[in-house]
C-alpha positions as CSV (number, residue, x, y, z in Angstrom):
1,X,0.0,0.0,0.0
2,X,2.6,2.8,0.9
3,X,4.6,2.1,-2.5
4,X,1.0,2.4,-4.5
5,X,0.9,5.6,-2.5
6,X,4.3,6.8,-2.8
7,X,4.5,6.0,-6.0
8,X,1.7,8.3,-7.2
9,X,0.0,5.6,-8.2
10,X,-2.9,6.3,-6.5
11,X,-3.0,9.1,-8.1
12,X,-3.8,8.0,-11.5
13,X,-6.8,6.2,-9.8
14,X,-8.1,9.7,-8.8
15,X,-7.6,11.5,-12.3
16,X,-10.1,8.4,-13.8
17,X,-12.0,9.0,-11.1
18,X,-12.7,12.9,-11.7
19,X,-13.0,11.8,-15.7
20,X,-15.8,9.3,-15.1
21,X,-17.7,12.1,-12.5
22,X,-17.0,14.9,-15.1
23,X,-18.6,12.5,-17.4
24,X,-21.2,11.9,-15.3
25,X,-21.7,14.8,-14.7
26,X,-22.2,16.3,-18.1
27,X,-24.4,13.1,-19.0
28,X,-26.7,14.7,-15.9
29,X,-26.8,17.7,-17.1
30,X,-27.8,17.0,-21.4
31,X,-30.7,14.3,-19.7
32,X,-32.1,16.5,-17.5
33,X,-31.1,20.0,-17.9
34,X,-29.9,20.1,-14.5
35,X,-26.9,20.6,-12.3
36,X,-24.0,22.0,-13.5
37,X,-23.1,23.3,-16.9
38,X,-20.1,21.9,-19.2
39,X,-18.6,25.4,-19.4
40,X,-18.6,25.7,-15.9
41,X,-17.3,21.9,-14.9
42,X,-14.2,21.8,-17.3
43,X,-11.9,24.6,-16.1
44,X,-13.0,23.4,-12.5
45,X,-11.9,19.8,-13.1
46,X,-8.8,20.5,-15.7
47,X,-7.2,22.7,-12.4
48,X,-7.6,20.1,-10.4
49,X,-6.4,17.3,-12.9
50,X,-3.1,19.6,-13.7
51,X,-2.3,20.1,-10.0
52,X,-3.0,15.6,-9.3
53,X,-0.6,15.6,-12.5
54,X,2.1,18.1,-11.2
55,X,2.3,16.1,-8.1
56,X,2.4,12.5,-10.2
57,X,5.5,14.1,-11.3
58,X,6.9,15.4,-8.7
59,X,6.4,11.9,-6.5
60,X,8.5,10.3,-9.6
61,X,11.4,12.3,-9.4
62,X,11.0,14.4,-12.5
63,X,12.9,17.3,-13.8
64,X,11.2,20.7,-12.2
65,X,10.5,21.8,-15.7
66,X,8.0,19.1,-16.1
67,X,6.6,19.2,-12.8
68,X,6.2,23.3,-13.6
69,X,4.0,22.7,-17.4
70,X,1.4,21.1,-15.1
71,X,1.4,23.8,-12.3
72,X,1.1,26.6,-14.9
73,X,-1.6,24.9,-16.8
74,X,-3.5,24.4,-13.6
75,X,-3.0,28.2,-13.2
76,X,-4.6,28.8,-16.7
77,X,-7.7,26.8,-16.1
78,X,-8.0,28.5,-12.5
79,X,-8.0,32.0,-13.8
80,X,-10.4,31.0,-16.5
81,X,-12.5,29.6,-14.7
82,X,-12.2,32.9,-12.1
83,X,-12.9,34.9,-15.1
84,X,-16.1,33.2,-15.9
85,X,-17.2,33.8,-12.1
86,X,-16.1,37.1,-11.9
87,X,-18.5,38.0,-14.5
């Protein structure tokens, strides 16, 4: 178990995860009409899929410019996703 963990792993288990709820999610949403939107999910859940993929990284020892592409993507998604907010 602590190798799955420390491995990161267990964090590729999570990213599926958040794939099949966004999924879900959107699958909800063109049904029924409710719950959340499309535009509003995917900068919500690409953030949090860039900053579970900067840590992957990170937990396998990679070079900090790789561990970095992630982070600023994550960034990108978060301010867009503020942007549409803000509004």
């Amino acid at each position: 178990m602590t190798e799955w963990i420390s491995s990161g792993r267990v964090l590729d288990f999570i990213v599926l995860g958040m794939a099949l709820e966004g999924a879900g999610l959107i699958l909800l949403f063109r049904r029924s009409g409710r719950g959340v939107p499309p535009g509003a999910l995917w900068p919500n859940l690409l953030s949090g899929m860039c900053l579970l993929a900067a840590m992957r990284a990170g937990l396998a020892g990679a070079w900090w410019g790789w561990v970095s592409l992630p982070l600023l993507g994550a960034l990108a998604f978060h301010l867009a996703d503020l942007r549409r907010v803000w509004r």
